[in-house]
MIBAKOL-740832 format. One line per field, with one value per residue (C-alpha): residue number from 1; y, x, z; residue in one letter. Coordinates in steps of 0.2 Angstrom, whole numbers. Example, Ala and Ser with C-alpha at 12.3 -4.5 7.8 and 13.67 -1.06 7.14 Angstrom:
<gutis>
i = (1, 2)
Y = (-22, -5)
X = (62, 68)
Z = (39, 36)
aa = (a, s)
</gutis>
This chain:
<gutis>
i = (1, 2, 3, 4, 5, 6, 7, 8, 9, 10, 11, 12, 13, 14, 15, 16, 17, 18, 19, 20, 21, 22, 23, 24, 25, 26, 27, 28, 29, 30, 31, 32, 33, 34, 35, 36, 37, 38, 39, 40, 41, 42, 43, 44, 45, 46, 47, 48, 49, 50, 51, 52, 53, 54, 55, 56, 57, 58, 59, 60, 61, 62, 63, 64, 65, 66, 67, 68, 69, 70, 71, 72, 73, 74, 75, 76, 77, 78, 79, 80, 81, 82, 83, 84, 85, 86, 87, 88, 89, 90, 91, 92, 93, 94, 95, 96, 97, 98, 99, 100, 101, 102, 103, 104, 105, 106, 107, 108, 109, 110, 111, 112, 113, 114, 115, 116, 117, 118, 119, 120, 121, 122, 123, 124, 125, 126, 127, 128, 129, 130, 131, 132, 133, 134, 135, 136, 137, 138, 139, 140, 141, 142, 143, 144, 145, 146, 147, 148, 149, 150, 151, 152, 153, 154, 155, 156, 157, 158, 159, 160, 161, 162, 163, 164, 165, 166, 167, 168, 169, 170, 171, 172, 173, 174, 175, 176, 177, 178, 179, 180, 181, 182, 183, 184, 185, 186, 187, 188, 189, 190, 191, 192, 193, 194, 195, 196, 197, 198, 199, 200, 201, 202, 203, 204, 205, 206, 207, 208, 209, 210, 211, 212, 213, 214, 215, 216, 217, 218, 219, 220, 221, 222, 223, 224, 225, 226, 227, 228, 229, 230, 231, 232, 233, 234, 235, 236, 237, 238, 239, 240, 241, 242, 243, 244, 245, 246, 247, 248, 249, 250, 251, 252, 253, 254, 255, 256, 257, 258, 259, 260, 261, 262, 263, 264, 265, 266, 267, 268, 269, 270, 271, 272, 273, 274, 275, 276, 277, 278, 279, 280, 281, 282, 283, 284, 285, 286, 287, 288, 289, 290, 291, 292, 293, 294, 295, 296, 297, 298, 299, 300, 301, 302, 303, 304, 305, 306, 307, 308, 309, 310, 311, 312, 313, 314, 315, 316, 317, 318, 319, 320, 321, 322, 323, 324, 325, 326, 327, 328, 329, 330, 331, 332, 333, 334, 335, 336, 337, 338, 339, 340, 341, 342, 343, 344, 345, 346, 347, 348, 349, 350, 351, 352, 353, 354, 355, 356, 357, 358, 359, 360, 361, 362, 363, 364, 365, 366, 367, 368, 369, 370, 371, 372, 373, 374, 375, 376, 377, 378, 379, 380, 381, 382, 383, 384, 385, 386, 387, 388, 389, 390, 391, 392, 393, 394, 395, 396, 397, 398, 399, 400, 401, 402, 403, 404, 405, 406, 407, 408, 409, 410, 411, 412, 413, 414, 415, 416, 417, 418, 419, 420, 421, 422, 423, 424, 425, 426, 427, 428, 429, 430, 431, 432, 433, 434, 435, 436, 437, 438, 439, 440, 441, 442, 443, 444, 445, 446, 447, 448, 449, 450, 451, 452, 453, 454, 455, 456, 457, 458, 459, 460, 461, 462, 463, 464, 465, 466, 467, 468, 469, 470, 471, 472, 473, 474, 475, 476, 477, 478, 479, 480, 481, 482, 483, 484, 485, 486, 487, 488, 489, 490, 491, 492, 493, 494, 495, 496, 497, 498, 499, 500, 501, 502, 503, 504, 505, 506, 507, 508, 509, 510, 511, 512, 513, 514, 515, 516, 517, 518, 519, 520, 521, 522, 523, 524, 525, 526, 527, 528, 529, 530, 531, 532, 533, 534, 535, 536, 537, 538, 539, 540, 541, 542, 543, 544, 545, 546, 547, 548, 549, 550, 551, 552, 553, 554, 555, 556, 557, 558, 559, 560, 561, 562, 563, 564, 565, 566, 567, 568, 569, 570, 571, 572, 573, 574, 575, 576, 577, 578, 579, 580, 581, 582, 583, 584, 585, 586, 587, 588, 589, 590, 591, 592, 593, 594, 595, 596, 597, 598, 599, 600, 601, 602, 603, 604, 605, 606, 607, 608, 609, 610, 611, 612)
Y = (26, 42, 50, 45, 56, 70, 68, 66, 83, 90, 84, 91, 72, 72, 82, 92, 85, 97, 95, 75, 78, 90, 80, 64, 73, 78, 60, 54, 67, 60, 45, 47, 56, 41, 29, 40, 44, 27, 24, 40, 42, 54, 39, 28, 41, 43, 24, 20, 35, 31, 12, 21, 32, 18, 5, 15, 18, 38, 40, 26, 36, 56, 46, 41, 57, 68, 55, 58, 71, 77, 73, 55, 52, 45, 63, 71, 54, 61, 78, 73, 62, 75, 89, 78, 74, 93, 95, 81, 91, 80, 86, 103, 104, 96, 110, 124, 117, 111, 124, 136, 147, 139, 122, 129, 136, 120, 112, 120, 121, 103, 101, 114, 112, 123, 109, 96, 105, 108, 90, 85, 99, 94, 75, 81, 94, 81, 66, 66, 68, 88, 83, 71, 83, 95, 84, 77, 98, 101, 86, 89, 104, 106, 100, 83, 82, 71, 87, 95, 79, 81, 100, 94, 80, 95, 106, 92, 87, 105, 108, 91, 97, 81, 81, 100, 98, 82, 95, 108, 96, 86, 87, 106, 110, 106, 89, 86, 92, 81, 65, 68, 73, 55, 48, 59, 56, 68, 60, 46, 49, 58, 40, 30, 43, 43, 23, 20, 13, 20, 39, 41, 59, 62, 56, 65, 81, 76, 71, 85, 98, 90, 90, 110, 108, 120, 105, 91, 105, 108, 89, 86, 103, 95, 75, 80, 93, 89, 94, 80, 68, 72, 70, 52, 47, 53, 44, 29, 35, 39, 56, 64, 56, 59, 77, 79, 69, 82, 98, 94, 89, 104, 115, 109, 121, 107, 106, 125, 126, 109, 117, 135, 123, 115, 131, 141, 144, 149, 133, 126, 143, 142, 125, 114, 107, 124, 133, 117, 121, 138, 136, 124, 138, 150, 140, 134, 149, 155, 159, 145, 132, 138, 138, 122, 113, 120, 116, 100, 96, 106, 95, 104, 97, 80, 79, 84, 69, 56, 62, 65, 45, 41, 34, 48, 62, 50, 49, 68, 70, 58, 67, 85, 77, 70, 82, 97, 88, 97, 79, 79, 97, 94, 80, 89, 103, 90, 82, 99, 105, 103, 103, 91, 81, 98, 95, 79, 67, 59, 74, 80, 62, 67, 84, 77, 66, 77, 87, 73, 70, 86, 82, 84, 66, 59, 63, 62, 43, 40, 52, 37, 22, 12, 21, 15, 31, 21, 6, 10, 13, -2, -13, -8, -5, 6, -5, 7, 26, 39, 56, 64, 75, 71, 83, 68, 51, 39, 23, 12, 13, 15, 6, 15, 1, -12, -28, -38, -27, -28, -48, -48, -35, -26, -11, 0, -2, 1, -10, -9, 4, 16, 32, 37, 30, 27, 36, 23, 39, 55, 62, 58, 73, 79, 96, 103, 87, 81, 67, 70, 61, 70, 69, 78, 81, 78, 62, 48, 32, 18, 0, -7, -24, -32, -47, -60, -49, -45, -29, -16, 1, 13, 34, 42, 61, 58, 53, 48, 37, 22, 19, 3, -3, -22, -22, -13, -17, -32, -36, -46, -40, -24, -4, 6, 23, 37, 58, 61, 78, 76, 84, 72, 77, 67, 62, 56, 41, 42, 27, 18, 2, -14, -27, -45, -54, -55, -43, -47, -42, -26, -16, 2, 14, 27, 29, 48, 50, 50, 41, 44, 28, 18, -3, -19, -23, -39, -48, -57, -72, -59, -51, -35, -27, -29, -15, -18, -1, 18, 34, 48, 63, 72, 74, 92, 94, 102, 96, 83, 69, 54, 39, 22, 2, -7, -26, -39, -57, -56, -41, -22, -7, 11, 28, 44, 56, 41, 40, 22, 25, 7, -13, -25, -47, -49, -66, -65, -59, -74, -67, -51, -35, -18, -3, 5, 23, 27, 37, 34, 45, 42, 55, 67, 81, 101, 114, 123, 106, 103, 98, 87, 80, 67, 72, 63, 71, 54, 36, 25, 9, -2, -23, -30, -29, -50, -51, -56)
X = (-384, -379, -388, -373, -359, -370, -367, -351, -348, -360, -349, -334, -325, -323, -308, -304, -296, -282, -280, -279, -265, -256, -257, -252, -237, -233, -235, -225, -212, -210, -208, -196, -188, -189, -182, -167, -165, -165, -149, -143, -126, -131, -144, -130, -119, -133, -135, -117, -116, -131, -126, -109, -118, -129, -115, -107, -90, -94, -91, -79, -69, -74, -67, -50, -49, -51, -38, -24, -11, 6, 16, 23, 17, 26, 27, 35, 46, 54, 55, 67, 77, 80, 86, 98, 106, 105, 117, 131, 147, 149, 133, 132, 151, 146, 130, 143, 150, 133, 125, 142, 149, 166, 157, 150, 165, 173, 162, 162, 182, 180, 172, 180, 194, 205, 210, 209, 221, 232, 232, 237, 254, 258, 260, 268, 278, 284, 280, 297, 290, 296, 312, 317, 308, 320, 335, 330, 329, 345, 355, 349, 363, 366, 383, 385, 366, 359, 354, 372, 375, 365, 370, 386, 382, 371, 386, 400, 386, 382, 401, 406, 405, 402, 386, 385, 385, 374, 360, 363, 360, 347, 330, 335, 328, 347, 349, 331, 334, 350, 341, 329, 340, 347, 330, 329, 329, 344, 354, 352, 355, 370, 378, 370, 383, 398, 398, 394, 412, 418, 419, 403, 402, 385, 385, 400, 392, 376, 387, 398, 383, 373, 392, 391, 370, 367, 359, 372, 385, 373, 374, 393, 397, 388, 391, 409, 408, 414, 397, 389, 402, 398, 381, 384, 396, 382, 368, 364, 372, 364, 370, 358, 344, 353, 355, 336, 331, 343, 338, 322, 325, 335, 324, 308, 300, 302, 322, 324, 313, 320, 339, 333, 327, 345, 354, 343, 350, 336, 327, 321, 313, 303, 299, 280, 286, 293, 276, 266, 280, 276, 258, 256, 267, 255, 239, 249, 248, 230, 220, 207, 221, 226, 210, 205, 219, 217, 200, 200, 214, 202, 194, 178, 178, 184, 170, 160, 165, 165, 148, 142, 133, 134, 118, 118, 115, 103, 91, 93, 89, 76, 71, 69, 59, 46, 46, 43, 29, 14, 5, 17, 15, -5, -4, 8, -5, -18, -12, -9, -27, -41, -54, -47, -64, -73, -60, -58, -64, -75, -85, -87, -95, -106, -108, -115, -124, -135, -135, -139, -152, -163, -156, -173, -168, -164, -181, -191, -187, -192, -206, -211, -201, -216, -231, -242, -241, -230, -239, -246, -228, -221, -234, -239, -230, -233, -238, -245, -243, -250, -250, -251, -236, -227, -240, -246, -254, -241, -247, -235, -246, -263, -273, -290, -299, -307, -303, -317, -316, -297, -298, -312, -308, -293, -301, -316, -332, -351, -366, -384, -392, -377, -378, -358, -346, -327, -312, -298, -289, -294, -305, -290, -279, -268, -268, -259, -257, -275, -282, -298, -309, -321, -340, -340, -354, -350, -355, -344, -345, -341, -345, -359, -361, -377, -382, -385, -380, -362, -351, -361, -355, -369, -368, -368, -368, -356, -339, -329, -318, -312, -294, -290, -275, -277, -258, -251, -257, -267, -268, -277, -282, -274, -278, -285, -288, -289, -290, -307, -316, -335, -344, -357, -371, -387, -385, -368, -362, -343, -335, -318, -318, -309, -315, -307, -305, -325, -340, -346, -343, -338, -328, -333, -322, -333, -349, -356, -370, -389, -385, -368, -361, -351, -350, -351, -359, -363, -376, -388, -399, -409, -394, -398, -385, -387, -379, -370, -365, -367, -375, -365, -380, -373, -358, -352, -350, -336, -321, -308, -311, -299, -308, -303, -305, -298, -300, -295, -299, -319, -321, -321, -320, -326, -318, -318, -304, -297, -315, -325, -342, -346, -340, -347, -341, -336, -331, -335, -320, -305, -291, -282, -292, -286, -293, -304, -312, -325, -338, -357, -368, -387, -397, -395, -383, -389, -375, -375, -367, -354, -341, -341, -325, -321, -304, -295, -279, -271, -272, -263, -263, -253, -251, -245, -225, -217, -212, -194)
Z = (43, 36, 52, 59, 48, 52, 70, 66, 57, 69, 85, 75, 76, 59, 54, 41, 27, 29, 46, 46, 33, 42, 58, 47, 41, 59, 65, 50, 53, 70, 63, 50, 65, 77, 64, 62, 80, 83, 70, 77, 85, 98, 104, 105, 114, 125, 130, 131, 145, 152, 154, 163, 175, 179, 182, 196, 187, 186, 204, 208, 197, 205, 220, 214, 206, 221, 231, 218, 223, 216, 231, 232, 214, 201, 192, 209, 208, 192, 196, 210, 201, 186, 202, 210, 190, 188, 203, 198, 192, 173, 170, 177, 165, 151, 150, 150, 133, 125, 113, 119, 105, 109, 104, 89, 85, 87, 76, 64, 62, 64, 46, 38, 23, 33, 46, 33, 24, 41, 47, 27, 29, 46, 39, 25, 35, 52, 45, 35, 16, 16, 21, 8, -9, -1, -2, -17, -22, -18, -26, -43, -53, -69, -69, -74, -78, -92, -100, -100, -110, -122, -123, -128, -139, -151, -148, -158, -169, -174, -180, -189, -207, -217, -207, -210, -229, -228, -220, -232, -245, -238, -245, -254, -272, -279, -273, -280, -297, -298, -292, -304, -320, -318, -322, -339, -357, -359, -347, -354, -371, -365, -357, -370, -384, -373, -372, -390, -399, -414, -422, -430, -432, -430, -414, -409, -414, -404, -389, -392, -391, -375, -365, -367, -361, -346, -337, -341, -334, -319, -317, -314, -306, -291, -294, -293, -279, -259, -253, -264, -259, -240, -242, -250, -237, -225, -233, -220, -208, -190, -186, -196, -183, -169, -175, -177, -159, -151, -161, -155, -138, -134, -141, -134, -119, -105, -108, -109, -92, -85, -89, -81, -67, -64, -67, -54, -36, -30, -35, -17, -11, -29, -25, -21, -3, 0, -2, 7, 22, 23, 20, 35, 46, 40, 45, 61, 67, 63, 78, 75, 71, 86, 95, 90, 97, 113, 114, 109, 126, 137, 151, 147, 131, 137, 150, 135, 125, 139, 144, 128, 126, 143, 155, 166, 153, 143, 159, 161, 142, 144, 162, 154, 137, 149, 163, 149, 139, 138, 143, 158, 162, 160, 173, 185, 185, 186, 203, 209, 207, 218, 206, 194, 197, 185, 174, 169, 157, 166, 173, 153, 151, 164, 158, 140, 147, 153, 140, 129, 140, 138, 118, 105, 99, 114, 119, 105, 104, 122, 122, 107, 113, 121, 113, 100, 89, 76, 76, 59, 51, 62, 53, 37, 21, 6, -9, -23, -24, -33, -31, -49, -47, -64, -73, -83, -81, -76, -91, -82, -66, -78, -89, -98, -99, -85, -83, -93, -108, -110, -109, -121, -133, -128, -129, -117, -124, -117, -108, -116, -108, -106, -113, -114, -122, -116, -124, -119, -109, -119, -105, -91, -87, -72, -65, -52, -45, -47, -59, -66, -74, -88, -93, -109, -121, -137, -151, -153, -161, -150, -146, -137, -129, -132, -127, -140, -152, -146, -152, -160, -166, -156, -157, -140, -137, -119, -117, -100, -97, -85, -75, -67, -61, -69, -76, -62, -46, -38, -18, -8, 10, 18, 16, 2, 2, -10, -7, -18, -19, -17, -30, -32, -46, -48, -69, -66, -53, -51, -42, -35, -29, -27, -39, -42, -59, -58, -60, -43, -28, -26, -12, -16, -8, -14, -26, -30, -40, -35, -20, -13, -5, 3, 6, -5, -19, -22, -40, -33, -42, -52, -60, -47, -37, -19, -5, 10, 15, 22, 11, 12, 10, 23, 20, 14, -4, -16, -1, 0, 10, 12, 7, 17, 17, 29, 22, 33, 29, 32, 35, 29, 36, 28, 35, 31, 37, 47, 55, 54, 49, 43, 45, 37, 34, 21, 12, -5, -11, -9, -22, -27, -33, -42, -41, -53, -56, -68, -71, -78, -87, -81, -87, -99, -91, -90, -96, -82, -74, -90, -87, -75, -67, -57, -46, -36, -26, -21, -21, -8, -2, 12, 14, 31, 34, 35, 52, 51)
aa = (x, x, x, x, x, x, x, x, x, x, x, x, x, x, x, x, x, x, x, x, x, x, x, x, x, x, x, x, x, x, x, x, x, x, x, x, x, x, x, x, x, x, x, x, x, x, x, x, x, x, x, x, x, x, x, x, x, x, x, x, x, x, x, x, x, x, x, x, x, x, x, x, x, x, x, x, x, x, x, x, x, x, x, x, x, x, x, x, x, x, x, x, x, x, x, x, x, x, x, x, x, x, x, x, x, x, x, x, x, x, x, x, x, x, x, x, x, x, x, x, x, x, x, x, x, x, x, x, x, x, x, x, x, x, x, x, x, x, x, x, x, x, x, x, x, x, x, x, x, x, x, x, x, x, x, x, x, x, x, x, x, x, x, x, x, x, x, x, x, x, x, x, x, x, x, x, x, x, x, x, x, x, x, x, x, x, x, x, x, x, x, x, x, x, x, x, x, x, x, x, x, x, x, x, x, x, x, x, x, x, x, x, x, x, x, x, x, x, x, x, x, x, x, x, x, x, x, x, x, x, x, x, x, x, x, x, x, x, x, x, x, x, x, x, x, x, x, x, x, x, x, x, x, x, x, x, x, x, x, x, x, x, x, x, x, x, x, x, x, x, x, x, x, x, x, x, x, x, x, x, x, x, x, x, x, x, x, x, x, x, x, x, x, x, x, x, x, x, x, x, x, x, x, x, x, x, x, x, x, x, x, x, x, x, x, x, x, x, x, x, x, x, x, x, x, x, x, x, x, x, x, x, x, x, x, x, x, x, x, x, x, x, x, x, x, x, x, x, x, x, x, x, x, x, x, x, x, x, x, x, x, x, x, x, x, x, x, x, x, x, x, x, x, x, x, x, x, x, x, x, x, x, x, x, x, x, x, x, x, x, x, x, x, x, x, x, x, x, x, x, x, x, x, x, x, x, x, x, x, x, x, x, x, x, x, x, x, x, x, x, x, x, x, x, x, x, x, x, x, x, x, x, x, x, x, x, x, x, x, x, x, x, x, x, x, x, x, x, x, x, x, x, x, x, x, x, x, x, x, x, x, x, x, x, x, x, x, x, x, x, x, x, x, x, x, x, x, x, x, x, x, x, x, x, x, x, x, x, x, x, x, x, x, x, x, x, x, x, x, x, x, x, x, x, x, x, x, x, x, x, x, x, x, x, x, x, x, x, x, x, x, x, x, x, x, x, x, x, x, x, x, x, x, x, x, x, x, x, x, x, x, x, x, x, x, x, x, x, x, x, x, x, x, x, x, x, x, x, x, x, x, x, x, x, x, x, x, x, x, x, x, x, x, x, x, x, x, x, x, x, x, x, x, x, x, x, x, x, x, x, x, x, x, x, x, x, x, x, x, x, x, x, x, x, x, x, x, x, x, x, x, x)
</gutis>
C-alpha cells in the first residue's frame, strides 16, 4: 500500500502542504465571499433590475418616453393659462404697485408712530374735543375765581388784631413760661398768703417779699395785659385754623402757579390743546402725511387692495410658483428634448444594470451559484478548533492525561514495559503557533501499572507526555484532521487518533515511529493489536502534511493533503471519540536525535450541519 503514496508524490497529485492551504484559503475566501454576496445589496439590486429588464417594463417605458412631448401637455397647458393672466389689466396694474417703492413707502408710513399720532390729532383736532378745552381755556379768569376768594379771605384774616395778638402769642417762649408759673410752688405759695385771714406778720412780710419777686411781676404784667386777653378770647376759636389752612394754601406752589395761570392773557397759546392743534398742522402738512393720503385714494392702490386676495392673482401666484420650480423647469426641459430616453431614470436603471452585471459580486456568486465548490462549507460545520495561536496550551480545550488513567487515578501513569514516564503537561509547549510534544532524557520517578500488582512507583530515564481532548471534545462520525510535521524516528512512535471510552479500537489519524502508519487498530483474542491500514515509508520527511479521517457510519476514510490513500469498514466503534496525542519511547534514544518533538500546527474537526 505505501507503493501507492510514492506514485502519488511521484505523479505530483499530492500537493504541497502549502499549496493545499493556500488554495483552501482561496476556496474559503470565495466562500466567505459567496455568503456575503449573497446577503449583499448589490445582488439584490442586481435581481430586482434583472426581474425589471426581463419583465418587459424597461422598454414599454423607452416607448412612452420617446412619445411624450411638450406641446399639448399639461406643462404647455399651464404656461398658457399663466400668459393669458399676465395680460389682464387688474393684474398687469396690481404688478406696478407690488414690491414698488411707493408701496414700500406706503407701508411702511402705515406702521409708523407718525400717522398714529396724526389720526389721534385729527380726532382730537375735528372731532370737536379742541374746541371745547379751548372754550373751557378761555372762561376760566381770575376775577370772581375761587382763588381771588381765598385771597381775600387771608387778606381780612391777616389784619384782625385780636387774632393778630393770638398768633404772636401762640406757642412763643412767654406764653409758655406763664402757663407754667401757674403750676409752681411760688405761685402757689403766693395765693395760698394772699387768701389766708388775719394779720399775721410773718406772713405779711413773706407775701410782702414774693409781690416784689421778678417772676410774680413777670406773671401779672402779662395776665393783665390786652395781648393776653386777646389770646384768651381767641383760645377755641376757629380762626386760628382757618388762618393756617389759608396761609398754607396761598402759599403753596400750585396756587401761586394756578393764580399766574388765571391772571395770564396769554394762557390759551401756552395751552396743551393749543400745542396738539398745531402739532397736527404741522404733521398735516408733512410730505408723507401728505403722500400717504394720496396714495391710499389712488386707484393703483385700490386695484391693489381688491386684487390683493382675489382668485385670479392666487392662480397667477400659484401659476408662477409651479411654472418656476426647478421640478417644473426639469420636466419642461424634459418634454422638450429628444434624448429624454438617455436621461431618464429608467435608462440609469438600465445603465446599472449592466454595470452590475460585469460587478465582482455579481459574478462571483454566479460563477458559484450552481457549482459544487461550497458543498463542503454548505454541509459541514466547524466542531473543535485548534490552532495554537495564544502562545500557550489552551487547558480549557486540553487535558495531559488519557482517558483510562484520569478515571482510574486522576493522574498519567505508565504500562509495564514502557520506558518513559508522563509528566501530566511539562513536556507540552507552544511555539510560534505549533504544539510540541517533548521526548526528554532525563530520571523521574513515576508510577507503573502492573498487573496484579497494581500502582508501583518505577524510575525512568525519559519523559514525554500525553494530550487528549476527553473533557473537551467527544464526537461520533464526521471529519478529523490535524496539520502534523512528519519527523518520524525509529525509538519513538508518536500518534493521534480517535479513541472511545474503551482501549480498543482505534482510528489512528497518524502513527510515526518504526513503522509510520495510518488505519485502525483493533485487540484481538490474544491481547495483540491487529492493523487495518496504510504505511507511510514513502512519504517525505521533516514536512507538513494535513492528516485526515473522514468517518462515516462504517466506514473510514484516510487522506493526506486532501488526497485518499486508504478506506477501510469499519464498525467497531458505535459512540463518541476524543482525540488523543502521545508519544512513546521504545528504545533507548542516541543524542544526536535529543530532543525529540512531536509538532503539530493544527487540529481541526467538522460534524454534519441539521438540515433545517
Amino acid at each position: 500500500m505505501s507503493f501507492r503514496i510514492l506514485t502519488l508524490q511521484l505523479s505530483g497529485k499530492l500537493k504541497s502542504v502549502e499549496k493545499l492551504e493556500a488554495e483552501r484559503a482561496a476556496l474559503q475566501k470565495n466562500h466567505a465571499s459567496f455568503v456575503e454576496a449573497e446577503k449583499s445589496a448589490t445582488l439584490a439590486e442586481y435581481r430586482e433590475l434583472d426581474q425589471w429588464v426581463s419583465s418587459g417594463n424597461m422598454d414599454q417605458r423607452k416607448k412612452e418616453l420617446q412619445g411624450e412631448i411638450f406641446k399639448g401637455s399639461s406643462e404647455y397647458n399651464l404656461m398658457k393659462e399663466l400668459e393669458n393672466l399676465k395680460k389682464t389689466r387688474s393684474i398687469r396694474d396690481y404688478f406696478k404697485i407690488e414690491g414698488s417703492s411707493d408701496l414700500l413707502r406706503f407701508m411702511k408710513i402705515k406702521d409708523s408712530d407718525i400717522l398714529k399720532e396724526y389720526y389721534r390729532l385729527k380726532d382730537y383736532v375735528e372731532g370737536g374735543a379742541f374746541l371745547r378745552d379751548k372754550q373751557e381755556i378761555n372762561l376760566k379768569k381770575f376775577h370772581g375765581s375761587a382763588e381771588e376768594k381765598h385771597l381775600h379771605e387771608y387778606d381780612a384774616l391777616k389784619k384782625n388784631h385780636v387774632l393778630r395778638d393770638y398768633l404772636k402769642l401762640h406757642g412763643s417762649e412767654a406764653i409758655i413760661r406763664h402757663l407754667k408759673f401757674i403750676e409752681s410752688a411760688k405761685f402757689k405759695r403766693y395765693l395760698e398768703l394772699k387768701n389766708l385771714p388775719g394779720t399775721d406778720k410773718v406772713h405779711k412780710e413773706e407775701l410782702e417779699r414774693l409781690s416784689k419777686d421778678a417772676e410774680i411781676r413777670q406773671y401779672f404784667s402779662l395776665e393783665n395785659s390786652k395781648e393776653y386777653k386777646h389770646f384768651k378770647e381767641m383760645s377755641g376759636s376757629h380762626l386760628p385754623d382757618r388762618y393756617k389752612e389759608l396761609h398754607d394754601l396761598t402759599n403753596s406752589r400750585d396756587f401761586k402757579e394756578r393764580i399766574s395761570y388765571l391772571k395770564d392773557k396769554k394762557r390759551l397759546e401756552k395751552s396743551e390743546a393749543m400745542q396738539k392743534y398745531l402739532r397736527y398742522k404741522q404733521i398735516a402738512s408733512s410730505s408723507d402725511i401728505r403722500f400717504f393720503l394720496k396714495f391710499e385714494k389712488s386707484s393703483l392702490y385700490r386695484n391693489y387692495l381688491d386684487t390683493n386676495d382675489s382668485y385670479p392673482l392666487q392662480r397667477y401666484n400659484e401659476l408662477v410658483a409651479m411654472t418656476t420650480s426647478p421640478e417644473f423647469q426639469k420636466r419642461k426641459a424634459w418634454l422638450e428634448d429628444t434624448k429624454k430616453w438617455e436621461k431618464s431614470e429608467e435608462f440609469v436603471r438600465h445603465q446599472k444594470y449592466l454595470a452590475l452585471k460585469k460587478d465582482p459580486i455579481v459574478d462571483l456568486y454566479f460563477k458559484f451559484q450552481n457549482s459544487h465548490a461550497f458543498d463542503f462549507f454548505n454541509n459541514w460545520e466547524v466542531s473543535f478548533d485548534e490552532d495554537f495561536s495564544n502562545g500557550k496550551l489552551d487547558w480549557s480545550k486540553w487535558t495531559a492525561n488519557n482517558y483510562l488513567a484520569d478515571l482510574m487515578l486522576g493522574e498519567p501513569f505508565s504500562q509495564k514495559g514502557d520506558i518513559q514516564a508522563y509528566t501530566g503537561g511539562k513536556n507540552c509547549s507552544v511555539s510560534n503557533g505549533k504544539m510540541q510534544i517533548h521526548v526528554r532524557k532525563e530520571k523521574v520517578m513515576s508510577k507503573s501499572w502492573h498487573p496484579g500488582a497494581g500502582f508501583i512507583p518505577v524510575e525512568f530515564h525519559y519523559t514525554t507526555d500525553i494530550l487528549s481532548t476527553i473533557k473537551s471534545f467527544w464526537q461520533e462520525g464526521g471529519i478529523f484532521e490535524a496539520k502534523i510535521r512528519f519527523n518520524p524516528i525509529k525509538e519513538v512512535v508518536s500518534t493521534c487518533y480517535l479513541q472511545g471510552k474503551k482501549s480498543s479500537p482505534m482510528i489512528s489519524l497518524l502513527e510515526m515511529g518504526p513503522t509510520s502508519r495510518m488505519g485502525i487498530l483493533t485487540l484481538n483474542g490474544s491481547g495483540k493489536l491487529d492493523f487495518n491500514g496504510i504505511t507511510l515509508e514513502h512519504l517525505k520527511k521533516d514536512r507538513f502534511y494535513i492528516f485526515r479521517v473522514e468517518w462515516d457510519g462504517n466506514n473510514v476514510i484516510w487522506k493526506i493533503n486532501d488526497i485518499k490513500v486508504h478506506e477501510a469498514p469499519f464498525g467497531g466503534l458505535s459512540e463518541p471519540a476524543h482525540i488523543s496525542m502521545q508519544n512513546l519511547v521504545v528504545s533507548e534514544i542516541p543524542g544526536s536525535k535529543l530532543p525529540f518533538a512531536f509538532e503539530t500546527d493544527w487540529i481541526r474537526c467538522y460534524r454534519r450541519k441539521q438540515k433545517s
